[in-house]
Every structure is written in structure tokens, then in C-alpha cells.
N, C-alpha and C positions, 0 to 999 in steps of 0.2 A: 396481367400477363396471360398468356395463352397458353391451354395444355393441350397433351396430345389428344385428351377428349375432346377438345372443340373444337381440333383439328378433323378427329374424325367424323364428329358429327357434321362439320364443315362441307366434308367430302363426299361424304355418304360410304363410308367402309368403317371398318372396324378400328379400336385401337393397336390390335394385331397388324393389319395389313399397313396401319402409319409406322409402325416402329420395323416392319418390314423395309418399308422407304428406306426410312434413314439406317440400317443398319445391313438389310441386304435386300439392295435393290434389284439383285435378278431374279427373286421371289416372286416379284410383280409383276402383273402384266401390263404393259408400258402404256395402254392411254391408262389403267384406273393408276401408276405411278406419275404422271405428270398430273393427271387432278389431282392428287396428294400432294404433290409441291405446287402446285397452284395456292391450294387451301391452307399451307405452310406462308407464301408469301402475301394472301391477303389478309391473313392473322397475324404475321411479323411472329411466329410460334419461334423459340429457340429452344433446340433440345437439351437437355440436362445431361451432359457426358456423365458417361460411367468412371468413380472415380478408379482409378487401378494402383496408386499408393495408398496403405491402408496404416491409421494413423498408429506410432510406436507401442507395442504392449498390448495392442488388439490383435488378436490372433483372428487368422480367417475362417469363417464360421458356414457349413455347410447344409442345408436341409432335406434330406431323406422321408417321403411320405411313402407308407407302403402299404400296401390295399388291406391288408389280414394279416398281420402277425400269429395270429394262432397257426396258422400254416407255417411249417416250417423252412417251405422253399425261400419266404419271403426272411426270414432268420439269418439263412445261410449268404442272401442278397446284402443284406445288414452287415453281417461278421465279414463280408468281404470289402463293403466299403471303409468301413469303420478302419479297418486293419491299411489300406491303402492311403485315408485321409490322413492317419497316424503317421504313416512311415513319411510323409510328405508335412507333418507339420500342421495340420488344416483337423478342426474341429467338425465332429457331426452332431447334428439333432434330429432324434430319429422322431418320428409322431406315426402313428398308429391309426390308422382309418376303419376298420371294425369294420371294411367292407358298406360303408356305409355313406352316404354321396353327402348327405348335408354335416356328416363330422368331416369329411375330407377337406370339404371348404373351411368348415371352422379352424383344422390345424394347418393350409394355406394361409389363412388368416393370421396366425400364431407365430407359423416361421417370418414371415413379411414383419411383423411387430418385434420378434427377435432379434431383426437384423441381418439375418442369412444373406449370404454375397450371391447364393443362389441354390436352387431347388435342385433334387434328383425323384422324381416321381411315378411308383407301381400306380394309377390312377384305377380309381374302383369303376369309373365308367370314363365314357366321350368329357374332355375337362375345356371346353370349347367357349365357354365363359367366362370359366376361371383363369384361362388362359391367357386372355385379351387383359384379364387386370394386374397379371404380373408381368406381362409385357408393356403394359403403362407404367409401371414401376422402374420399369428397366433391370428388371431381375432372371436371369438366364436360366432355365430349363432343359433338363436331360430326361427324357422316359427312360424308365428301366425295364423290360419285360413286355406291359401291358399295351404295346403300342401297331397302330395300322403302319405299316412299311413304306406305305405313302408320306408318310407324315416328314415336313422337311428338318425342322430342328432336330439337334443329336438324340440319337437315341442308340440301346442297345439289347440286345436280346437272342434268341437262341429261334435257331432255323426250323421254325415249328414241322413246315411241309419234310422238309428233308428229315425229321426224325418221326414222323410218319412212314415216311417209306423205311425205316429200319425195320420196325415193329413188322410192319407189310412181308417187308421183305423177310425174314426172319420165323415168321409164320409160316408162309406159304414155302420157304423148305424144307421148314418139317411136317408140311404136305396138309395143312389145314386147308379147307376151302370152303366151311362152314364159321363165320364170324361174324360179330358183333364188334360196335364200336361205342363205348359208354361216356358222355360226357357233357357238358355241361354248353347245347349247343347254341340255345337263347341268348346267351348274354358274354358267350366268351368267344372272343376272334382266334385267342387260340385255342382252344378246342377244334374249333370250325376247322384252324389248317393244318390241325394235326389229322384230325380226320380226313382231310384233301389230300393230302402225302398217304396216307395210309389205304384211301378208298381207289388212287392212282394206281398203285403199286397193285392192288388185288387186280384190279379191272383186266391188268396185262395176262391173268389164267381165268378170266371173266369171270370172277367173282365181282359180287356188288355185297358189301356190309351191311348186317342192320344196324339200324342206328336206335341207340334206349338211350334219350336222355335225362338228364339229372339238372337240379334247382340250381346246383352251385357245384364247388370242388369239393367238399369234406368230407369224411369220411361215414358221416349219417346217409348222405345221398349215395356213396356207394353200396351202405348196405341195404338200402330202397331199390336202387335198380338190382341188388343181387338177391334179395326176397323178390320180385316180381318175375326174374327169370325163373329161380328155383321152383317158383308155381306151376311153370310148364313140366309136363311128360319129360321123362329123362329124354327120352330120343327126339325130344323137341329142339334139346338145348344146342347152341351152338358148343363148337368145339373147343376155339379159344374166343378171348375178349382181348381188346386193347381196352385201356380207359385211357381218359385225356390227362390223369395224373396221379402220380401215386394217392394220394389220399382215399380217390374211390375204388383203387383198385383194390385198395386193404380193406376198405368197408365191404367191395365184393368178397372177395377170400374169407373174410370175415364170417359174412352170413351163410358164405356155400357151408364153408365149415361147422357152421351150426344146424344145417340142414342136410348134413351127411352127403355132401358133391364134393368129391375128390380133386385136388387139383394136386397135378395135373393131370392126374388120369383120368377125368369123367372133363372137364375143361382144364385148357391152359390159358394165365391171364398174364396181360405184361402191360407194365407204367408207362409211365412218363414226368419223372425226377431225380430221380435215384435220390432220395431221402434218407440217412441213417436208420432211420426205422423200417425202411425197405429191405434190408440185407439181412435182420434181423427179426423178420417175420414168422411165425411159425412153418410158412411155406414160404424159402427166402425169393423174394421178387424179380420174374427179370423187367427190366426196364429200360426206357433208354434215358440217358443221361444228361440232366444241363450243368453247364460248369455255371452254379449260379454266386458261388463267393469271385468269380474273375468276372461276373457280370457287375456284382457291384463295383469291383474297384476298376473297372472301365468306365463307370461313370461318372466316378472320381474324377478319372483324367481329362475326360471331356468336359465336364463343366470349369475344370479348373483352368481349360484352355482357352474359355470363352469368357471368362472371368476376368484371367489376366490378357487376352489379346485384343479384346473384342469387336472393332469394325472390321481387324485384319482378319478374325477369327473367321473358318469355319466347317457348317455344320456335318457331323459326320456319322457314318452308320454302320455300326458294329453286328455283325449276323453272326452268332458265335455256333461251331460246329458240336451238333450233338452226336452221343455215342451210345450205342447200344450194349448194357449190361445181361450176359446171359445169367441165370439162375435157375432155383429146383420149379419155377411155376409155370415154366412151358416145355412140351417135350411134344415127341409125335403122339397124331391122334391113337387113340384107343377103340378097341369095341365096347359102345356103352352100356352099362349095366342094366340090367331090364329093371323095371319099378317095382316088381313084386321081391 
């Protein structure tokens, strides 16, 4: 009997863009969808429906992958799904990716052998071949967070650019026009469009940001990019900072702190999470805010939608509004303190 791998090998596309065919064919672009049902009828291939009665005493079981749990945002992702899959009856299995791309695969692997009805996934990178083998499975996928906008299956996540322009915006009326923007720009898309929202928003009193970026999000790399400013002449330093997430921003604050930089009076710094340990900083943080417990249990609902409808199902995208938390760590600029 024929699978969708032979199929796709058949066709010359992936097993992504066959299960695209048969499940939503306006995905496709219509000559590479008729050679896929060409390739479907000279192999006599018949697809395996999904079943959607689930047999008595089995309860429905959910997969939750999340790039770094040591970060807390991804915690609060977690408590929100978990709390929704609960109220709704449906089991989670959470696995932990340690930010790390070949354990990621190994606990896709994991959940697939557990039996999960289907996946919700913070992906630590591009998951473009991981992808293709749980769509040969016939196993349905939700990003949570880590995802390109482009991308067509559900996903959900917080309007990176638009909470850039808070920060932006929120800056520049308490008259900043000297800033930096600290984040993790290598390897994070949202960094990148927090910064695009935020670098926006400056441009309009023609300010341009600097940009100091960092390895990752944690809180190590914040206090690396805020020991390498603090090395500059006081009246080098910028005024305020945005960072791309609370984590480096407390690494910043952190190290100013220990290098005797006042915030907010010598700089003002502001997030991007609003984390419990944000509010409760020594210098409490402003920031702006993701509702990241209503992120997870929106992705509860979408996979659970795709689960139980699924040819009728579909895909859908949730851009959740972020909100700017003010706090004691930005205020108007100051005249700054000489170095002597």
C-alpha cells in the first residue's frame, strides 16, 4: 500500500504539501495540486482519516513543546494551557526543549509515541522537517509565540511590532531621543519585530536606535550587554533602553546596579513580558505586557478545533493585543552625572 511518502516522493513535493491536498487544498498552488492528485491516482494512495471518536476511557491527550522552560514566559504559556485543557476535560504533556533543536526533535518524537491527538508548539528554531513528519502522521499543530505570521496553520501569539511602538511611544513622551534597543537579534523574529515597532515609532521625531545585541534572552545576556554599555563614559550612555524581554532587561538593571547607573535617573529601561519578577525588581520594571496564560489556552482551543473538525476545520490566527505596564524604571531624562 502506498504512503504519503511515496506519494510525495511520486510528485516531487514534500509530505507537507500532500497532506496540504488532501486536507486544504487552497494551500496549494493548483498545477503543483493536480500533480499531487495525479501522484495520489497512479499509486492508488488512500489516506488514513483522522479518527474523531476516541475509544471509551481514553481521555484526550494533548502535546505542549516549549522552547526553555527556565524562562518564565514559557511557565505562564504552560499554566495557561494546562488550566484551559482541564476545564475542557483534555489532558497535557508538557516536554521541555532546553532551547535546544536536536532535544526538540527527540520530545516530538516522544509525544508522537505517546499518542498525543496533537501538538501545541514554542519551536526553539525553523521546525520545517519536523514538520513534514507530523503532518505524515496526521497529527495537527498549533505554534504558540515562536512563529513567522506568514505561516498558514493556526497559530497564536502577541503583536510583537504593535508593542514596540508602546515602548517607542512611551519613551519618546517622556522626551527621550537618545536609545538603544537590546536584544537577541540573530536568531529571534521577535526581537527583530519588536524592534521594527519600536525603531518605527522613534523614526517619526527622527530618532534611529542603537541596536546592542545579545546571544539569547536570559538574564546572563542582559548583564553582558549592560556591562559593555556601562564601560562607556557616563555621557556616552544612552538615555533609556528597551530590551526585547524582561529577562535581559533585569540582567541590565542588574549590572547598572552594580556599577553604580541609576535607573531611572542616569537611564530608563523598559520590557517586554511583564513577568512576576518584573514588578518586583529592585527598580520595579516598566514593560509592556503579553497575556501569555490566554496564549496558551487559545491554543488549546484551536488544536482542539482541528482535532475534532478537521477537513471542515480551519486554520486560524490569533495576534493577541499587548499592553504597556508603566513602572519606577523609566521616567524623564535627567542631566547626567559627570564620571568624576
Amino acid at each position: 500500500m502506498a504512503t504519503i511518502h511515496d506519494v510525495a516522493k511520486y510528485a516531487g513535493v514534500s509530505a507537507g504539501t500532500v497532506s496540504n491536498v488532501l486536507n486544504r487544498p487552497g494551500y496549494v498552488a493548483p498545477q503543483t495540486r493536480e500533480r499531487v492528485l495525479a501522484a495520489i491516482a497512479d499509486l492508488g494512495f488512500t489516506p488514513i482519516q483522522r479518527a474523531r471518536k476516541y475509544p471509551a476511557g481514553r481521555q484526550r491527550t494533548l502535546g505542549l513543546a516549549l522552547a526553555d522552560l527556565a524562562n518564565p514566559f514559557f511557565v505562564d504559556v504552560a499554566l495557561g494551557a494546562e488550566a484551559e485543557a482541564k476545564s475542557l476535560g483534555v489532558g497535557v504533556v508538557i516536554v521541555h526543549n532546553g532551547d535546544d533543536v536536536a532535544r526538540e526533535q527527540d520530545n516530538l518524537d516522544l509525544l508522537v509515541q505517546q499518542r498525543v491527538h496533537g501538538i501545541m508548539i514554542a519551536p526553539v528554531r525553523a521546525l520545517d522537517s519536523a514538520v513534514e513528519r507530523l503532518d505524515a502522521r496526521d497529527i495537527p499543530l498549533v505554534y504558540v509565540d515562536r512563529v513567522d505570521e506568514k505561516t498558514e496553520r493556526c497559530w497564536v501569539k502577541t503583536d510583537d511590532v504593535a508593542g514596540g511602538r508602546l515602548a517607542g511611544e512611551h519613551l519618546i513622551a517622556l522626551g527621550h531621543r537618545n536609545v538603544a534597543f537590546v536584544g537577541n537579534f540573530a536568531s529571534s523574529l521577535q526581537a527583530n519585530r519588536r524592534f521594527d515597532g519600536f525603531a518605527a515609532t522613534l523614526a517619526e521625531v527622527d530618532v534611529v536606535p542603537e541596536r546592542v545585541p545579545t546571544d539569547s534572552w536570559r538574564i546572563t545576556d542582559g548583564r553582558m550587554a549592560g556591562a559593555a554599555l556601562a564601560a562607556r563614559a557616563t555621557a556616552e550612555l544612552p538615555t533609556a533602553i528597551m530590551c526585547g524581554n524582561d529577562l535581559t532587561a533585569l540582567g541590565v538593571l542588574l549590572e547598572f546596579a552594580h556599577r553604580g547607573i541609576r535607573v531611572p535617573d542616569d537611564v530608563s529601561i523598559v520590557g517586554f513580558d511583564d513577568l512576576s519578577w518584573s514588578e518586583a525588581a529592585t527598580v520595579p520594571l516598566t514593560t509592556v505586557r503579553q497575556p501569555r496564560e490566554e496564549m496558551g489556552r487559545q491554543a488549546v482551543r484551536l488544536l482542539l478545533d482541528e482535532i475534532d473538525r478537521g477537513e471542515a476545520h480551519e486554520h486560524h490566527h490569533e495576534l493577541l493585543v499587548p499592553e504597556l505596564v508603566t513602572r519606577a524604571s523609566s521616567a524623564a531624562p535627567r542631566p547626567m552625572r559627570s564620571d568624576n
